[in-house]
C-alpha positions as CSV (number, residue, x, y, z in Angstrom):
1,X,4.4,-47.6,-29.0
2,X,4.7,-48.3,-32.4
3,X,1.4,-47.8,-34.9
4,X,0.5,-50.2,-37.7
5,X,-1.6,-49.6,-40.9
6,X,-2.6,-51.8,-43.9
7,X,-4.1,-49.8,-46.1
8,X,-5.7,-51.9,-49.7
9,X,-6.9,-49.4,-52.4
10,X,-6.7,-46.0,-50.6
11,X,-8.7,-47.5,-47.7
12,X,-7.3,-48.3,-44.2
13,X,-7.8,-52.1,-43.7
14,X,-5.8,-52.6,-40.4
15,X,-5.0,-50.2,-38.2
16,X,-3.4,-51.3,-34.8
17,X,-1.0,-50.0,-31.5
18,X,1.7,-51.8,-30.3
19,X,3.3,-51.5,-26.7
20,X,6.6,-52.9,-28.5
21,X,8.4,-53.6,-31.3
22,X,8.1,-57.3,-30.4
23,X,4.3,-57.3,-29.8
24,X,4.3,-56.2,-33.7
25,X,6.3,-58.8,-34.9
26,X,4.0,-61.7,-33.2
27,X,1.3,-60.1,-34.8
28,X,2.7,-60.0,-38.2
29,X,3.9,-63.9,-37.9
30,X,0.4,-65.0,-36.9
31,X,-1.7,-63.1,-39.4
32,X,0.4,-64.0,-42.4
33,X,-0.4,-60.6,-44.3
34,X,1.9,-62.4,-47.5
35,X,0.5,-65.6,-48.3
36,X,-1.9,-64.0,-50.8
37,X,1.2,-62.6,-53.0
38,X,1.8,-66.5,-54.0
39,X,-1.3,-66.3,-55.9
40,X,-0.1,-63.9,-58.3
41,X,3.2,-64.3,-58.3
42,X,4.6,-68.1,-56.9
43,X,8.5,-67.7,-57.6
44,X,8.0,-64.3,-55.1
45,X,10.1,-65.4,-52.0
46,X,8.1,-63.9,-49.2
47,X,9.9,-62.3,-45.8
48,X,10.7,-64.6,-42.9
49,X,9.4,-62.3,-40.1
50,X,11.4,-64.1,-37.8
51,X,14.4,-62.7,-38.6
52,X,13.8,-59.0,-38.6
53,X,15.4,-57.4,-35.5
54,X,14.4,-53.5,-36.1
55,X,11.5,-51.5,-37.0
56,X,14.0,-50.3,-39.8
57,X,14.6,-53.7,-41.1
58,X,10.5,-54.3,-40.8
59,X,10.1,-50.9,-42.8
60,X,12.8,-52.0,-45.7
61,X,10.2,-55.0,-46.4
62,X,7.2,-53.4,-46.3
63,X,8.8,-51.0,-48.7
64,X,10.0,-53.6,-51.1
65,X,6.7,-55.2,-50.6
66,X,4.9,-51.6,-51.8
67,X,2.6,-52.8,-54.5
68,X,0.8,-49.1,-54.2
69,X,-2.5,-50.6,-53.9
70,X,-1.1,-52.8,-51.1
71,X,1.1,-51.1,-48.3
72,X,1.9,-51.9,-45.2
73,X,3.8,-49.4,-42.6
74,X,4.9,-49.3,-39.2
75,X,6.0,-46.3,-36.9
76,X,7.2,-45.3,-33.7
77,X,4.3,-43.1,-31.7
């Protein structure tokens, strides 16, 4: 199981289980948790979700998506 958090100023926005790794990554595709970066920042090339194989390779982009105000994580439970 794998547990997903979006946490926005200090507070916990999202907070969701997954029975798989691939149950996340639908998730992530339909919500779209990026788009709003484009507002601030338009030459920002935003992940392609698609392509990430790994909770690893998930992590490395929530990390280099880490705005401290704005995180995202994901972990195995």
């Amino acid at each position: 199981m794998i547990k997903f958090v979006e946490m926005n100023e200090g507070s916990k926005v999202t907070e969701k289980t997954f029975n798989s790794f691939e149950e996340l990554k639908s998730h992530l595709i339909e919500s779209d948790y990026f788009s709003w970066i484009h507002d601030n920042e338009p030459e920002k090339e935003l992940p392609n979700i698609e392509e990430v194989e790994t909770l690893e390779e998930l992590q490395a982009i929530f990390d280099e998506f880490d705005y401290s105000w704005w995180t995202l994580t994901a972990e195995e439970i």
